[in-house]
C-alpha positions as CSV (number, residue, x, y, z in Angstrom):
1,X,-77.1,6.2,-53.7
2,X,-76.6,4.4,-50.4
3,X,-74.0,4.2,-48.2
4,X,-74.0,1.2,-46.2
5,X,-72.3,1.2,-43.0
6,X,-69.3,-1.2,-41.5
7,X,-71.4,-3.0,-39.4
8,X,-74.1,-3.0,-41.8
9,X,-76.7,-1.9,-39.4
10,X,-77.2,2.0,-40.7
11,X,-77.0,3.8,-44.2
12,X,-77.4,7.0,-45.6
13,X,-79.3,7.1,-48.9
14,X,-79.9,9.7,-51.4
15,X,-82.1,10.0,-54.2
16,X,-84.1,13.1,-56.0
17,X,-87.7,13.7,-56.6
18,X,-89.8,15.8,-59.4
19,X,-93.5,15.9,-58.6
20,X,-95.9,17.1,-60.7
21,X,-99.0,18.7,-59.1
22,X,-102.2,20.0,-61.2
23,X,-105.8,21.3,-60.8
24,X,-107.6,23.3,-63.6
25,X,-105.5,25.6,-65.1
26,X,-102.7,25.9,-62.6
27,X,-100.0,23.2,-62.4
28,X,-96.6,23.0,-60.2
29,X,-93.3,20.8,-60.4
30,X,-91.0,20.5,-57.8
31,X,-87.8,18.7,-57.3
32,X,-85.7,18.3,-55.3
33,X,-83.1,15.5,-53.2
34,X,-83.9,13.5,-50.0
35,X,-81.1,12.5,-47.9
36,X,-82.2,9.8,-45.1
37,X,-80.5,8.4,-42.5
38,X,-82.0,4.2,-41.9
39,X,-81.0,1.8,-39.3
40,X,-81.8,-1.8,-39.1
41,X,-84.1,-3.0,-35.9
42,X,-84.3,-6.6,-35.0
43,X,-83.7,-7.1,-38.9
44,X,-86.2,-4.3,-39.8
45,X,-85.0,-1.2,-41.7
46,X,-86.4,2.3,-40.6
47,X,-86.0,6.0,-41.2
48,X,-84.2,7.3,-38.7
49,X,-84.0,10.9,-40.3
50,X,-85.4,12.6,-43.1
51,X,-84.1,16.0,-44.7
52,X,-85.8,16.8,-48.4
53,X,-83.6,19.6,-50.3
54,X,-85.7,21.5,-52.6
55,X,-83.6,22.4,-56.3
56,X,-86.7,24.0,-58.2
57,X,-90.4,24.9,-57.9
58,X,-92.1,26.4,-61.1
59,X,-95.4,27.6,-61.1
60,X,-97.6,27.1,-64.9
61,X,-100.9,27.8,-65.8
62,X,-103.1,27.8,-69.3
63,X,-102.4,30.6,-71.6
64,X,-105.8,31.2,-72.5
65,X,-107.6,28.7,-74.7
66,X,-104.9,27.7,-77.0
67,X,-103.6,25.1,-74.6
68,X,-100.0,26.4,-74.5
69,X,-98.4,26.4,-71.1
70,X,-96.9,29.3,-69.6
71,X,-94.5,29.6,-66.6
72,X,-95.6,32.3,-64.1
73,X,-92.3,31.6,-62.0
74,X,-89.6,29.1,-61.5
75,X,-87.2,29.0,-58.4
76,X,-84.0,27.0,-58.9
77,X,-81.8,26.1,-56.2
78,X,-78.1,24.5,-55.6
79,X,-77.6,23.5,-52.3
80,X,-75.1,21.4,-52.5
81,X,-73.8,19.0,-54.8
82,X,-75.3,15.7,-53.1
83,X,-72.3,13.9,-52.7
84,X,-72.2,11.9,-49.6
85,X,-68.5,11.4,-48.2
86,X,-67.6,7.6,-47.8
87,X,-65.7,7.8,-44.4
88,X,-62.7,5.3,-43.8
89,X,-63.1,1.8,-42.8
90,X,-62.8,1.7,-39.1
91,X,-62.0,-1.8,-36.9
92,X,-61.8,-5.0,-39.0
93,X,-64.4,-6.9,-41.6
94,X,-67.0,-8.5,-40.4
95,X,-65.6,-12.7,-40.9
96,X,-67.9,-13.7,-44.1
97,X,-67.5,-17.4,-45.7
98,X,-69.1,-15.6,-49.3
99,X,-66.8,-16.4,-52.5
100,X,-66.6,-13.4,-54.6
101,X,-69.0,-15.8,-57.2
102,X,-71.6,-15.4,-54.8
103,X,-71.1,-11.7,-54.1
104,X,-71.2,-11.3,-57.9
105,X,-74.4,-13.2,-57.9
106,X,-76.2,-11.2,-55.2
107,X,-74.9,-7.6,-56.8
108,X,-76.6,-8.9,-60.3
109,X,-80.2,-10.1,-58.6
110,X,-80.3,-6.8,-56.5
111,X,-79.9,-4.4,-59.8
C-alpha cells in the first residue's frame, strides 16, 4: 500500500514478506511487514527509512528419513494492524490540465 503525499514528493509504503530459508535438514520461514518512508530527489525515488516488523519465525527440520517436516518452534507476533493513517489534505491541489479519461488510463497501465 502506498501513500502518496500532497506534493507528491514523499510516500509511505507498506508491504509483507515470507522468506523461506533452508540448508540440510533445517529450514526457517519468516514474515513479517516493512514500512518505508521514500522521497523523490531530482526525480529519483529513495529510501529514506526502513523499519521491517517481524509477525512469525518457525523453525522445521526432517523428521528422520520419512521426509515429513516437523516444527521445532514457531513465534507469531501482532504488532499492529498495518494500517497507515491517510492524514487530511493540507493547502490546495497542485493545478493539473489531466481529464479524468487520462487519469483512468494511467491508474489501468500502472496495475
Amino acid at each position: 500500500m502506498v501513500n502518496l503525499s500532497v506534493d507528491g514528493n514523499s510516500a509511505r509504503v507498506r508491504w509483507q514478506s515470507i522468506t523461506f530459508h533452508g540448508n540440510g535438514d533445517k529450514a526457517r520461514i519468516e514474515g513479517g511487514v516493512y514500512v518505508t518512508t521514500t522521497v523523490r530527489e531530482r526525480g529519483v525515488w529513495k529510501i529514506a527509512t526502513a523499519h521491517y516488523n517481524p509477525q512469525l519465525m518457525a523453525l522445521m527440520r526432517m523428521a528422520g528419513s520419512t521426509g515429513a517436516v516437523e516444527i521445532c518452534r514457531c513465534a507469531l507476533s501482532s504488532i499492529h494492524d498495518g494500517r497507515i493513517p491517510i492524514p487530511p489534505a493540507t493547502g490546495t491541489a497542485p493545478a493539473t490540465k489531466a481529464t479524468l479519461a487520462a487519469l483512468q488510463k494511467r491508474i489501468r497501465h500502472a496495475q
